[in-house]
N, C-alpha and C positions, 0 to 999 in steps of 0.2 A: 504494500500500500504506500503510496508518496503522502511524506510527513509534508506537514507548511512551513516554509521558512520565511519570516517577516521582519524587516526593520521597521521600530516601530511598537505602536499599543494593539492589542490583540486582544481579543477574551481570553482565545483557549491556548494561546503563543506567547511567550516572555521575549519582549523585543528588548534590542538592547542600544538605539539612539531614537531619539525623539528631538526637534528641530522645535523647541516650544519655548513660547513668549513667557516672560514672566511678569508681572503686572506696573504699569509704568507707574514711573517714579520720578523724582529731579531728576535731571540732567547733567551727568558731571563730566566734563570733557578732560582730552589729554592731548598736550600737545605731541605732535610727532617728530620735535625736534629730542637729540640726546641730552638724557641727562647726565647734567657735569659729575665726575669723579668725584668720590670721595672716600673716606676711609672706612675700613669693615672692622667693626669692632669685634674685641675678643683678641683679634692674635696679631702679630709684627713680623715682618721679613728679618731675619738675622742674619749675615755673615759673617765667619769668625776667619782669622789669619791663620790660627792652628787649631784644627778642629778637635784636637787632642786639650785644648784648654777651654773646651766649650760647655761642657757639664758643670764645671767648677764656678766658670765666671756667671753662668744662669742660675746656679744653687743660691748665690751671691745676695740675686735679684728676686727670692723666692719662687724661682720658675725653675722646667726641667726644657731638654731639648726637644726639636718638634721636628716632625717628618722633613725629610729634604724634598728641593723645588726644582722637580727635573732633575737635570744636571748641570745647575747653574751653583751650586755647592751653598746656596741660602738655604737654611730652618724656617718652614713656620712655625711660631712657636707663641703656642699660646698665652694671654697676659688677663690682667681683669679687663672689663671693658670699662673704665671707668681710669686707665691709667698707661694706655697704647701713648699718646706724646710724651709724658714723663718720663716713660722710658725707655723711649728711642734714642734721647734727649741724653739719659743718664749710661746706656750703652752705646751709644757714638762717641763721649768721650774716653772712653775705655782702648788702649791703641791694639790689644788682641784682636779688636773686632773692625772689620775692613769697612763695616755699614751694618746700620742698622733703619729701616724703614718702616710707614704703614702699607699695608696689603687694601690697596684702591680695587674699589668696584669697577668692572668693564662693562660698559654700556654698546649696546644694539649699533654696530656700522652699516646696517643693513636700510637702506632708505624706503623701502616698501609703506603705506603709507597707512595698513590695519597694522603691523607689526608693532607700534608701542603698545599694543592694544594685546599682541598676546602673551599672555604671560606664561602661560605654558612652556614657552621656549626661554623667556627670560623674565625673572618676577623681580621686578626692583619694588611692592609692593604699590604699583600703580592703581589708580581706580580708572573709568573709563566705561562708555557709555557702548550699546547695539552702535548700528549703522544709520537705524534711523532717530534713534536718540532719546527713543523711549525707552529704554532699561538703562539703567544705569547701574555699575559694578563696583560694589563699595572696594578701596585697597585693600590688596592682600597682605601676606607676610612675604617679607625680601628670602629671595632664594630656594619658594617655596616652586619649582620647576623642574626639568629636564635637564639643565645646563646645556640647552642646545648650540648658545653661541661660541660657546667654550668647545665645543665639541669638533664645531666647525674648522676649528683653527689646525686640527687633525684630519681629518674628511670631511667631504660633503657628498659623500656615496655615489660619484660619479661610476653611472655606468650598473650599478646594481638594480635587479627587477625585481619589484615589488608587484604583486599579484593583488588588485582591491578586487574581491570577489563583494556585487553589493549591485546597486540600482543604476549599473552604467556612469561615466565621468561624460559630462558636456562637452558637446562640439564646439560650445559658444564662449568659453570664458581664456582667455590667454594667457590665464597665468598658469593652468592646468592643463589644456589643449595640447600643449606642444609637449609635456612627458609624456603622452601615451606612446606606447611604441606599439602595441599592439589592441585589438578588440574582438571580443567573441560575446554571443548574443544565446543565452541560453533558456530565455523566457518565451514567454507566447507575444511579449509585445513584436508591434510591426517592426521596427527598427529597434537599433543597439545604443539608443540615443537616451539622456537619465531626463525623464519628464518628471521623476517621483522627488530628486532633491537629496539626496540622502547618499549616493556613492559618490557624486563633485564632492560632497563634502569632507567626505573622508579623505577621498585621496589630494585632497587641497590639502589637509592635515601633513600626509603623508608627504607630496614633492612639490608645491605648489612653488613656479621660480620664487626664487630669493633676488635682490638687488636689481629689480628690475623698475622700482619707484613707484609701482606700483601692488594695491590688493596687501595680501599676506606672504608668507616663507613657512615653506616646510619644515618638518624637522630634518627633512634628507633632500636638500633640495637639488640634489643630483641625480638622484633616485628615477629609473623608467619605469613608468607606473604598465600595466599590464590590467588593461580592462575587461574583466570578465561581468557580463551582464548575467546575475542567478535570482534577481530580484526583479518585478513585471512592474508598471510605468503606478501601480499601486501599491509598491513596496510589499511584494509578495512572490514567494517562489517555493522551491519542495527542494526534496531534498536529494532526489538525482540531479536536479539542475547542479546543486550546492557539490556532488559527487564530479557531474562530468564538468562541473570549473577548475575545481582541484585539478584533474586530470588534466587539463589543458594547459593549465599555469604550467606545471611539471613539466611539462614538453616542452612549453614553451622558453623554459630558461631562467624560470623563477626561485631565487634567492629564499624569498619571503613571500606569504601568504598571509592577507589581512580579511578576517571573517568577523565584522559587526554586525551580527545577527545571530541567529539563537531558533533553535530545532529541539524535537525529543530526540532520544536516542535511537539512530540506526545502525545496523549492524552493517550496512550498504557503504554509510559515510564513513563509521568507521574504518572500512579497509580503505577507502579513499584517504583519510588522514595517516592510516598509518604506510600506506601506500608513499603518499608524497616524504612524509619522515624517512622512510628508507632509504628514496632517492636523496635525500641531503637537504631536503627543504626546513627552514623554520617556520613555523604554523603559530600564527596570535589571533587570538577571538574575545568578544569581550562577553565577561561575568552576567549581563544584563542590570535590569533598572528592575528590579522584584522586593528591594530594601529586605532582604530574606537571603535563607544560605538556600536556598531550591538551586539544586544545577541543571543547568543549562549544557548545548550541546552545540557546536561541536568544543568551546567551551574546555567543561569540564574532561575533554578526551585528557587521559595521560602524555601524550606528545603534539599536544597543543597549551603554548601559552596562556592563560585565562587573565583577563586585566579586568580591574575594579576601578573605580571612577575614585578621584579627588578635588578639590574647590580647590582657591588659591591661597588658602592659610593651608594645606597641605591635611585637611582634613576631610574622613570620609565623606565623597556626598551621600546625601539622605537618600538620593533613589538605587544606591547601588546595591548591589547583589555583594555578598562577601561571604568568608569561610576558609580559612589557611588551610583545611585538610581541601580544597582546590582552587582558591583562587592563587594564584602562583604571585602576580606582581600587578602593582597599583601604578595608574597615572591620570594626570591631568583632564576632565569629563566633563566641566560644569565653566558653561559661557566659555566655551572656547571657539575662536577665532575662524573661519577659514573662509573658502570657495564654493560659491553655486550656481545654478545655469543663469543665462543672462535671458532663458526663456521662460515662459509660466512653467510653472512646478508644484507638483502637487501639497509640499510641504511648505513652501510658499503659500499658494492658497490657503488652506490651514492657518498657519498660524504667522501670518505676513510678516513671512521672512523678504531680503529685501535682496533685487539680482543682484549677483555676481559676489557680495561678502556678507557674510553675518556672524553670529554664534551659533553654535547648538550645546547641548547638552544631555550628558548620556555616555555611558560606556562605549558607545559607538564610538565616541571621539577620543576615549580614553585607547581603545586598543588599536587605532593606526599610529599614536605615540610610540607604541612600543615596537612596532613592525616597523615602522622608521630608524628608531634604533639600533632596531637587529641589524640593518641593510647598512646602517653607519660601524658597526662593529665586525658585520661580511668583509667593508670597504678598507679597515683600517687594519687588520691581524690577520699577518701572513701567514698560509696554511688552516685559514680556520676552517671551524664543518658545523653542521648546525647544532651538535654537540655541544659544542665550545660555545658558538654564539648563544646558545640558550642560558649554558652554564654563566658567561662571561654578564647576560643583563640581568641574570638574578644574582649573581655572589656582589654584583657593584651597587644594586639600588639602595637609596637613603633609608637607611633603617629609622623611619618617622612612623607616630603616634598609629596606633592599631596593625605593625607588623608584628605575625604571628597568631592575631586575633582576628580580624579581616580580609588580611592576605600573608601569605605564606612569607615573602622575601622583602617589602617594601614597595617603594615610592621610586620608578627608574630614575639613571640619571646617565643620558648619552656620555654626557663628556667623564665620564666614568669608565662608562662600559667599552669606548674607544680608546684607553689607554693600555 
């Protein structure tokens, strides 16, 4: 019997994005110009002249020694926050120590013109309004994200295929248009074209260009997206579509497989997931919006990632699904940023979203975070396998408030997982 698979609210189906308004409010804008540097409280750049005199002279200052920085032979090393210039101040004049600094904030070079706006990629605890200026997003907490800019500075997944299995990406929007490299149509609609709203938006998440001055930046904005249509222009589809997209990504050259959607379980799909897992693929799906541990599918598969949604103080959202005996890893789901057609769209209609950038919210947008990821940690480690890249974005994510209890591993964080 073909199961439904739905992005989206269902009676009898646990969807896992939703593209919904939430009730206007003041308006609180942001500008798109960078914000100026400044210093990160808690720790100090150190370098010492003999690193052999460097435990002694920190004991000195009630402090111990802190991880090195690269291979530029500085410490950071932790201090109060309440006492980083004092002493910088009191260890500069010290001549063992070659320098001593604060550890400055790196702000967004990227000119895109939603991207102060997402904070997913980079949270300096911005606030910031929809597109059309009815929602407004109160500040979050600083470095509550991805560290995607940081990430960048390593990869930007040039050349990796990401697989959005979902409601087709837009012919019509230019910031996403130009990474498809491929498309396959596995619904009953007429064309392989997203009238429903909901796959642009993902894989806008996923590659959408970076430094192009305009729209938003992906987490991978290098990344060939690989457009499998398994969702019908109603954001609905079964679950052999959901099988023979797998199969096709696979063939096709795909890295990474990004599944925002949610199914019962098949013993069909399953060979399809564990199918593509054998050939070398990493498979991410999100947890769904059910505020409950009920599992979801393909989800809860064992060789599929399962991501749970987070706000931008780095705390659960209310609608997410959770459960560390299978949610694997948490990311960013609530008012996030991206891409959608520049033509009517079903979820648009609904709930007037606005062409071509908006937010959505929902684990939907939480798990092409993490498939962007993967494809950035494909891009950066030589010889990896999906093995390794699975290993590598769970052993690095931010171990923040409900890991172990909601989710198994944390809160990702690219510029982590690419080191």
């Amino acid at each position: 019997m073909k199961r439904t698979v739905i992005a989206g609210f269902a009676a009898l189906v646990i969807g896992c994005g939703t593209i919904a308004m939430a009730a206007p409010s003041n308006a609180v804008t942001t500008s798109s110009a960078a914000t100026p540097s400044a210093p990160i409280a808690g720790h100090i750049m150190v370098k010492f002249r003999d690193n052999g005199s460097a435990a002694g002279l920190l004991r000195q200052q009630g402090l111990t020694e802190g991880a090195g920085i690269g291979s530029t032979g500085a410490q950071l090393v932790k201090v109060p926050a309440d006492r980083e210039a004092q002493l910088i101040e009191e260890l500069s004049r010290n001549p063992a120590i070659e320098y001593a600094e604060p550890d400055e904030t790196v702000t967004a070079t990227t000119a895109d013109e939603y991207f102060p706006r997402q904070y997913a990629l980079q949270n300096i605890g911005q606030s910031f309004t929809n597109t059309a200026g009815t929602l407004s997003v109160a500040g979050g907490t600083a470095d509550a994200d991805v560290d995607a800019v940081e990430a960048w500075g390593v990869t930007r997944g040039t050349g990796i295929k990401v697989a959005v299995l979902d409601s087709g990406v837009a012919s019509d929007n230019a910031d996403i248009t130009p990474k498809v490299g491929a498309r396959a149509n596995f619904t009953n609609g007429a064309t392989g074209e997203d009238n429903y709203g909901h796959g642009t938006h993902v894989a806008g998440i996923v590659a959408a260009t970076a430094d192009n001055t305009v729209g938003v930046a992906g987490v991978c904005p290098g990344c060939t997206i690989l457009d499998g249509k398994v969702l019908n222009d109603s954001g609905v589809g079964s679950s052999s579509s959901l099988a023979n997209g797998i199969n096709w990504a696979v063939n096709n050259g795909a890295k990474v497989i990004n599944m925002s959607l949610g199914v019962r379980a098949s013993r069909t799909l399953e060979t399809a997931i564990n199918n593509a897992w054998s050939k070398g693929v990493v498979l991410v799906a999100a947890a769904g919006n059910g505020s409950n541990q009920t599992k979801i599918y393909p989800g809860a598969y064992p060789n599929v990632i399962a991501v749970a949604a987070t706000d931008n103080t780095d705390a659960k959202a209310s609608f997410s699904t959770y459960g560390a005996s299978w949610v694997d890893v948490a990311a960013p789901g609530v008012n996030v940023y991206s891409t959608f057609p520049n033509h009517t769209f079903v979820l648009g209609t609904q709930n007037n979203r606005s062409f071509g950038y908006d937010v959505g919210n929902g684990t939907s947008m939480s798990s092409p975070i993490v498939a962007a990821t993967a494809a950035l940690a494909w891009s950066s480690h030589a010889g990896a396998t999906n093995t390794s890249v699975r290993a590598n974005i769970e052993s690095t994510a931010d171990n923040i408030s409900g890991t172990g209890t909601y989710w198994a591993h944390g809160r990702v964080n690219a510029n982590n997982a690419v080191r």
